[in-house]
VMD Tcl script that draws the C-alpha trace (Angstrom):
set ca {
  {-20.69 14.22 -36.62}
  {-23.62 13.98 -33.78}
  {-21.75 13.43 -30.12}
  {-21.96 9.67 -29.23}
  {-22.38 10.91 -25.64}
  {-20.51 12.05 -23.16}
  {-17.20 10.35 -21.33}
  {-15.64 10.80 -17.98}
  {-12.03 10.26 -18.84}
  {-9.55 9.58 -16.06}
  {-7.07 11.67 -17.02}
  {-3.59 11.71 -15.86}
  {-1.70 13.86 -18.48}
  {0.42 10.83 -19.41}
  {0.99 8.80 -22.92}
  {-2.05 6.47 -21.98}
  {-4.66 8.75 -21.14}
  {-3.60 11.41 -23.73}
  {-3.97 8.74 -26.54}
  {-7.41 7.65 -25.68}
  {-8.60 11.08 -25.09}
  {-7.63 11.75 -28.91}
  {-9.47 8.64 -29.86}
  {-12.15 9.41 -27.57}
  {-12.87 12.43 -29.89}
  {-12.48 10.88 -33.03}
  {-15.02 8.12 -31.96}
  {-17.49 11.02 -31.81}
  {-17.59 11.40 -27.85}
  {-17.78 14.49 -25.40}
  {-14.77 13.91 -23.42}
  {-14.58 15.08 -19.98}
  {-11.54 14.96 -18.30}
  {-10.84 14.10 -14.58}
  {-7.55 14.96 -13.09}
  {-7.52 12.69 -9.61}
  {-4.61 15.10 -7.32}
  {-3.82 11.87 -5.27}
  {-0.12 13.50 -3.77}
  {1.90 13.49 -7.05}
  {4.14 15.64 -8.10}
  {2.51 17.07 -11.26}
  {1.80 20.62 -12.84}
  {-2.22 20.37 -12.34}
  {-2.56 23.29 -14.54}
  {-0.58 22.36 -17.21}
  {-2.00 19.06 -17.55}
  {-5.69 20.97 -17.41}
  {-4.08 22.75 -20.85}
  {-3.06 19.94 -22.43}
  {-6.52 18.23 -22.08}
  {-8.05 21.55 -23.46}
  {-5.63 21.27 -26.21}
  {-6.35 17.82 -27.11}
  {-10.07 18.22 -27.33}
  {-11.55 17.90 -24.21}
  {-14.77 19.28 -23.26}
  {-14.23 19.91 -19.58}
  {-11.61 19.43 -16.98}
  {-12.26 18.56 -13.21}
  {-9.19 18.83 -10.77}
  {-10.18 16.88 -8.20}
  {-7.97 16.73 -4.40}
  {-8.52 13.42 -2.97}
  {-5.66 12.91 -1.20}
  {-7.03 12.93 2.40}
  {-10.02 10.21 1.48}
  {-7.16 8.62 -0.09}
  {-4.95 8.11 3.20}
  {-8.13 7.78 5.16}
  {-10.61 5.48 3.43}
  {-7.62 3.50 1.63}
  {-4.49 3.56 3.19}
  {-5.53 3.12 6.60}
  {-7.29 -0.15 5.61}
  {-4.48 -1.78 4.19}
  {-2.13 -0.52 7.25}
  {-4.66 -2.40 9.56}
  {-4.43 -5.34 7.56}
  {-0.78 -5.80 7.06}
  {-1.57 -6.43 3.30}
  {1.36 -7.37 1.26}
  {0.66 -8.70 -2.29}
  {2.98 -11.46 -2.81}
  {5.05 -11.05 0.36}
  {6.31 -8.00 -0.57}
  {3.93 -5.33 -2.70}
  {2.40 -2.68 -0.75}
  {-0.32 -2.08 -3.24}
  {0.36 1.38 -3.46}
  {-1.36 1.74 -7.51}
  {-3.72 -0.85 -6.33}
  {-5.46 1.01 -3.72}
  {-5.50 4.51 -5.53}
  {-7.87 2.69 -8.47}
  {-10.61 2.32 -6.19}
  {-10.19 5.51 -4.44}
  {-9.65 7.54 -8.21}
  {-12.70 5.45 -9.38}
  {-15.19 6.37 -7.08}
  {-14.63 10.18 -7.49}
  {-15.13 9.61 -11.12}
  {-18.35 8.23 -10.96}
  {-19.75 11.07 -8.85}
  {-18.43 13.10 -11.82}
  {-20.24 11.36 -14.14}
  {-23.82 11.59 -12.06}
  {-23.34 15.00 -11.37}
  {-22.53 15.74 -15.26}
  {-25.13 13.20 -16.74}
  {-22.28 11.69 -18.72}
  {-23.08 8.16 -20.00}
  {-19.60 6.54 -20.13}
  {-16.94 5.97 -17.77}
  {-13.23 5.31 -19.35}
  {-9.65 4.68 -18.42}
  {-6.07 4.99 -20.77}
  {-4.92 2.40 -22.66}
  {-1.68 2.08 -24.23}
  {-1.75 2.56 -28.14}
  {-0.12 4.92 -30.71}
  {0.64 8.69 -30.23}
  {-0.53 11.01 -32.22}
  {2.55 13.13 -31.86}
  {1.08 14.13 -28.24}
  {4.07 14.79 -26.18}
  {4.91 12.33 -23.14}
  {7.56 12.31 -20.08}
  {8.82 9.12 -21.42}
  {12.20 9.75 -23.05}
  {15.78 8.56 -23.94}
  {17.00 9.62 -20.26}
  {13.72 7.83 -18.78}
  {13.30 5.59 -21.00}
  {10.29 3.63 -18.35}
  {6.75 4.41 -17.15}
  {6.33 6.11 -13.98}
  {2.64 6.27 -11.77}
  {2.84 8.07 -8.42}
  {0.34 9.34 -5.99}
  {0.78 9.88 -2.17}
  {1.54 6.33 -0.96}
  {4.43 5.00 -3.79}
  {5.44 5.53 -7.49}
  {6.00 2.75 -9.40}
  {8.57 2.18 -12.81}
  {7.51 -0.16 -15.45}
  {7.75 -0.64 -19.21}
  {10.93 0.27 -21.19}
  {14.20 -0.89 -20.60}
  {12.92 -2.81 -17.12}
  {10.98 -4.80 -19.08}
  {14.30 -7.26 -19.12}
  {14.13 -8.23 -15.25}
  {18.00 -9.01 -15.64}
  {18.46 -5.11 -16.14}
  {18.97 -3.23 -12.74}
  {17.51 -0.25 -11.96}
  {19.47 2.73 -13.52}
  {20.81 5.51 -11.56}
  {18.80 8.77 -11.44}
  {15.17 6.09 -11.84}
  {14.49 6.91 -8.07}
  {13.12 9.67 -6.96}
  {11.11 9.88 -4.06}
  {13.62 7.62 -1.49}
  {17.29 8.58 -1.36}
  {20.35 5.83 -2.31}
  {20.83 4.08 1.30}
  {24.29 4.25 0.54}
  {23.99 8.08 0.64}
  {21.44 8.51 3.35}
  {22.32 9.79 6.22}
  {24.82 7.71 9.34}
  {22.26 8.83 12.28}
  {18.78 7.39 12.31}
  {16.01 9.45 12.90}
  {13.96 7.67 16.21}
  {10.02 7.76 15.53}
  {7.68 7.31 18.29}
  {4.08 6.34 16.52}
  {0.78 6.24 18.35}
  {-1.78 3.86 17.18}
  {-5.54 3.54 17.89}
  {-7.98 1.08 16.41}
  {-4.89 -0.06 14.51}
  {-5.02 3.47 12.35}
  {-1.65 6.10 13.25}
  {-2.72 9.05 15.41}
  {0.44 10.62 16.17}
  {4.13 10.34 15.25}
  {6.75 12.43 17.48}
  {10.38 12.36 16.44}
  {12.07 11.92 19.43}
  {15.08 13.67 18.32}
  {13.51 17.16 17.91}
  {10.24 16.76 19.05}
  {8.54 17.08 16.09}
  {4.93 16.25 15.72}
  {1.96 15.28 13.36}
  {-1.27 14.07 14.03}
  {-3.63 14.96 11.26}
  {-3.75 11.61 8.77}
  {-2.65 13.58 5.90}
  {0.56 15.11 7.84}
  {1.59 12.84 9.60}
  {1.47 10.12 6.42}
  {3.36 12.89 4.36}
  {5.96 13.49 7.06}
  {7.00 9.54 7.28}
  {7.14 9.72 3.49}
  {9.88 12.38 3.78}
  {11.78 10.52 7.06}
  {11.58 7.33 5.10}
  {12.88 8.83 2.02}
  {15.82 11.05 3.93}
  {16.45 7.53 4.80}
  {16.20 5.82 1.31}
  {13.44 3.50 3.02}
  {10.71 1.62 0.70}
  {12.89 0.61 -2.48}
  {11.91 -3.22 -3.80}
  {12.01 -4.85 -7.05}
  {9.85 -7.63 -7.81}
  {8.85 -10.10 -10.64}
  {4.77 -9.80 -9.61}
  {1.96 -12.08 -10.88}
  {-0.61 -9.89 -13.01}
  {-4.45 -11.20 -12.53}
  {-4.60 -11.74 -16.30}
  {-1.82 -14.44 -16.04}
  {1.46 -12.74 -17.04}
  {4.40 -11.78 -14.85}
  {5.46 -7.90 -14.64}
  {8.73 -6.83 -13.60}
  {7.82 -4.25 -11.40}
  {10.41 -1.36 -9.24}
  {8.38 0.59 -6.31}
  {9.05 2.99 -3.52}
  {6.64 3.09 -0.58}
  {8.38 5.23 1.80}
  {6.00 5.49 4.37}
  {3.95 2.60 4.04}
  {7.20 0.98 4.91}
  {6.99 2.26 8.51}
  {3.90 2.09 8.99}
  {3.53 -1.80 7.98}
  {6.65 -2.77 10.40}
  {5.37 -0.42 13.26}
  {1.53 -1.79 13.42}
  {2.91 -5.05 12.84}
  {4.59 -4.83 15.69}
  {2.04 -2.95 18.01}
  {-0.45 -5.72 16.55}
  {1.72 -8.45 17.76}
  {1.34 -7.32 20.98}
  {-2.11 -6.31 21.67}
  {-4.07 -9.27 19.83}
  {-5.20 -12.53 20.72}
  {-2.72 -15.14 19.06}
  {-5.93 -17.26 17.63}
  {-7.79 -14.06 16.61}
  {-4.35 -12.87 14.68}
  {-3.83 -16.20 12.94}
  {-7.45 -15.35 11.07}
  {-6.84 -12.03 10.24}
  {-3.55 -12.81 8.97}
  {-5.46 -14.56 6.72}
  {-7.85 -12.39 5.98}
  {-5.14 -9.87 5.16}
  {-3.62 -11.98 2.52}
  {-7.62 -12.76 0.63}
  {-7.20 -8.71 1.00}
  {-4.01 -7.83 -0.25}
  {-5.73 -10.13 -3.34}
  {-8.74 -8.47 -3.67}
  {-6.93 -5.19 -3.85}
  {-4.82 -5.83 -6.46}
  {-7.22 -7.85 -8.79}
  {-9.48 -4.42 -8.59}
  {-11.94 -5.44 -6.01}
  {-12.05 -3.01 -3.72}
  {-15.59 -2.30 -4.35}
  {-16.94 -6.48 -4.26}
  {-19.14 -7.60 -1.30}
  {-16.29 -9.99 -0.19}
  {-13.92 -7.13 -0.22}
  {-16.81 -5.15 2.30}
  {-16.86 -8.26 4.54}
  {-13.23 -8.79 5.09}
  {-12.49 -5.13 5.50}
  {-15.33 -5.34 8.05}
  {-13.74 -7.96 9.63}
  {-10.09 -6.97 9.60}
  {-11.50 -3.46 11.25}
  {-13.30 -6.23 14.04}
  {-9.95 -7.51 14.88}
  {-8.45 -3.96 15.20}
  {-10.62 -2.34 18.14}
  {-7.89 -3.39 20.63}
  {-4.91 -2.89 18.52}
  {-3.63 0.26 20.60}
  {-0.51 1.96 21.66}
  {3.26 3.35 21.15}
  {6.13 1.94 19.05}
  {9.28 3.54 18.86}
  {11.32 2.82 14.97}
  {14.78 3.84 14.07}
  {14.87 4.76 10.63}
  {18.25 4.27 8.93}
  {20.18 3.43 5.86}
  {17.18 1.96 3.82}
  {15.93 -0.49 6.99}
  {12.69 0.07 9.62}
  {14.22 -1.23 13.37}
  {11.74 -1.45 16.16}
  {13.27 -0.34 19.31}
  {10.23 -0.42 21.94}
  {6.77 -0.80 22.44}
  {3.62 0.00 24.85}
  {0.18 -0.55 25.39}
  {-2.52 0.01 28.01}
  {-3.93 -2.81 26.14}
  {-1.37 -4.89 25.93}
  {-1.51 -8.79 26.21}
  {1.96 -9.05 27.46}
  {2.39 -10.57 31.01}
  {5.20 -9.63 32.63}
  {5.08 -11.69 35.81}
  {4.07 -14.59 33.48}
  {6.82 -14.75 31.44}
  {9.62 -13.56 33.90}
  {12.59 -16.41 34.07}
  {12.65 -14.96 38.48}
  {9.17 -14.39 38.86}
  {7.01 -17.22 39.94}
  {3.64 -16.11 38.84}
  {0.56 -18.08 38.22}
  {2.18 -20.73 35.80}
  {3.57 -23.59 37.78}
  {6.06 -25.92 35.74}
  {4.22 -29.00 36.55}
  {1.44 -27.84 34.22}
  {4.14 -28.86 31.28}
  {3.58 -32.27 32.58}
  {-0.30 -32.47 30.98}
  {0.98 -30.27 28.46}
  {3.36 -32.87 27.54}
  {1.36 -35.81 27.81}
  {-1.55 -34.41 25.52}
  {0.36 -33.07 22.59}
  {2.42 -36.26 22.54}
  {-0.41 -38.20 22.16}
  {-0.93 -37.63 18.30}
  {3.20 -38.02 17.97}
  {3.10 -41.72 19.64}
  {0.50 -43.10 17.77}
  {1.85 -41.66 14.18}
  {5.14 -43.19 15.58}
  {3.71 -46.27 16.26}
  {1.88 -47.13 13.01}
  {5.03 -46.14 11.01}
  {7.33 -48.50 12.99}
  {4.30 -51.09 11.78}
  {5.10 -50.27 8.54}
  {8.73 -49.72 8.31}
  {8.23 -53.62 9.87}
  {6.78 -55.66 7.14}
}
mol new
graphics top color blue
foreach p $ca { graphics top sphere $p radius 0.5 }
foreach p [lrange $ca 0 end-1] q [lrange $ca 1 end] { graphics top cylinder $p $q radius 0.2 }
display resetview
């Protein structure tokens, strides 16, 4: 049979992506495979055989783990994005990130086609799901994530042994480990442990060296009932060790350095991103403008905050900033300042204003 063409395959080694490779074939498609190495824990070469095995053409290995943290993570840090008040996005932001490289792929190997797995039959291809995980598992450096299978009732709690890159909090250690992390532009720079001086500063090692603090410290564990963009709910388990941190410490170092009217718009610009995210549009022209924007609000958003990290919970101890919006003298209780406490009186007097006159007409009303 004459080749339909040929297929960049996001390939991941997994049930999905093995299946559609094999049907790739059999639909009469060159199938080139693309292994994304986005920080999980996976046997690269092994799952380069397998796609040999099951027909593929070619096999790229591609690291983008660095762009990932960068380009991807960094974004959503500065925007305190939280999908439904509590998902970090961590599959939602690798899409975009795994996408991107798979394009270049296919320009560089004049492949037609673009594809993604899809759950369907198996072939007898052999997959990690199994009667002691009996769930579906995607990882990469920011989170994994456990679906499918028995979690599919949302009454069933998570077994033990499902977790496995944060430790039980129960188990974790009874001293905290204190963080000091440096911020610029909203985006970590540094991270000290104040303990034993320890130190990071490249993106890449200092997100990796929060993931294992945070999971010493069984830190990033939440399971949610999410709403899906095609209109179902998902019973979703995730750990986000890191991200964890990171979204309590810039939180914090944000609340501090940035104008309270400016924050109130990019808080909700970070929700319309946290949205875009997850419904896959990363890559939109809204998505551009608002990440645009969010990086606007960020230029001052400099500075130190110190976290304890213990028994599954982020504390903020401390903070500092040379940029910091935080008056002192203002706010002191002994401290005079430039505020005088007759200035309540206007202050007072105008706010009330709207209150009186609402009053007013209801007492009207409440009359007849």
């Amino acid at each position: 049979m004459s080749s339909k063409g040929s297929v960049v395959l996001a390939y991941s080694g997994g049930l999905d992506t093995s299946c559609i490779l094999v049907w790739l074939k059999e639909q009469g498609y060159d199938v080139i495979a693309y292994l994304a190495n986005i920080g999980q824990k996976e046997d690269f070469e092994e799952a380069r055989k397998k796609a040999l095995k099951l027909g593929a053409k070619k096999v790229f290995i591609e690291d983008v783990s660095r762009e990932f943290v960068e380009e991807f993570i960094w974004p959503a840090i500065q925007s305190s994005a939280l999908y439904e008040d509590r998902y970090l996005l961590g599959t939602s932001l690798a899409r975009p990130c795994i996408a991107r490289k798979q394009v270049e792929i296919a320009q560089r190997e004049g492949a037609k086609y673009v594809s993604h797995g899809a759950t369907g039959k198996q072939h007898g291809i052999p997959i990690p799901v199994t009667p002691k995980n009996p769930w579906s598992m995607d990882e990469n450096l920011m989170h994994i994530s456990y679906e499918a299978g028995i979690l599919e009732n949302p009454k069933n709690q998570a077994p033990p042994g499902l977790y496995t890159k944060t430790q039980d909090p129960a188990k974790a250690p009874n001293t905290p480990d204190i963080l000091e992390i440096e911020f610029k532009k909203g985006v970590p720079v540094k991270v000290t442990n104040v303990k034993d001086g320890t130190t990071h500063q490249t993106s890449l090692e200092l997100f990796m060296y929060l993931n294992e603090v945070a999971g010493k410290h069984g830190v990033g564990r939440i399971d949610i009932v999410e709403n899906r963009f095609i209109g179902m709910k998902s019973r979703g388990i995730y750990e986000t060790p890191a991200g964890t941190i990171l979204y309590h410490a810039h939180l914090d170092i944000e609340a501090f350095t940035m104008d309270r009217e400016v924050r109130k718009i990019k808080q909700g610009l970070g929700l319309k991103f946290a949205e875009l995210v997850y419904t896959g549009f990363w890559h939109s022209p809204e998505c551009e403008f608002v990440r645009h924007c969010i990086a606007k609000s960020q230029e001052r958003v400099e500075g130190k905050v110190q976290v304890s990290v213990l028994k599954g919970q982020v504390y903020i101890l401390g903070r500092e900033s040379p940029l910091s919006l935080y008056n002192e003298e203002l706010v002191s209780m002994n401290v005079q300042g430039d505020y005088e406490p007759i200035d309540a009186t206007g202050f007072i007097n105008i706010n009330s204003l709207r209150l009186k006159e609402y009053h007013r007409l209801q007492s009207k009303v409440t009359a007849k």
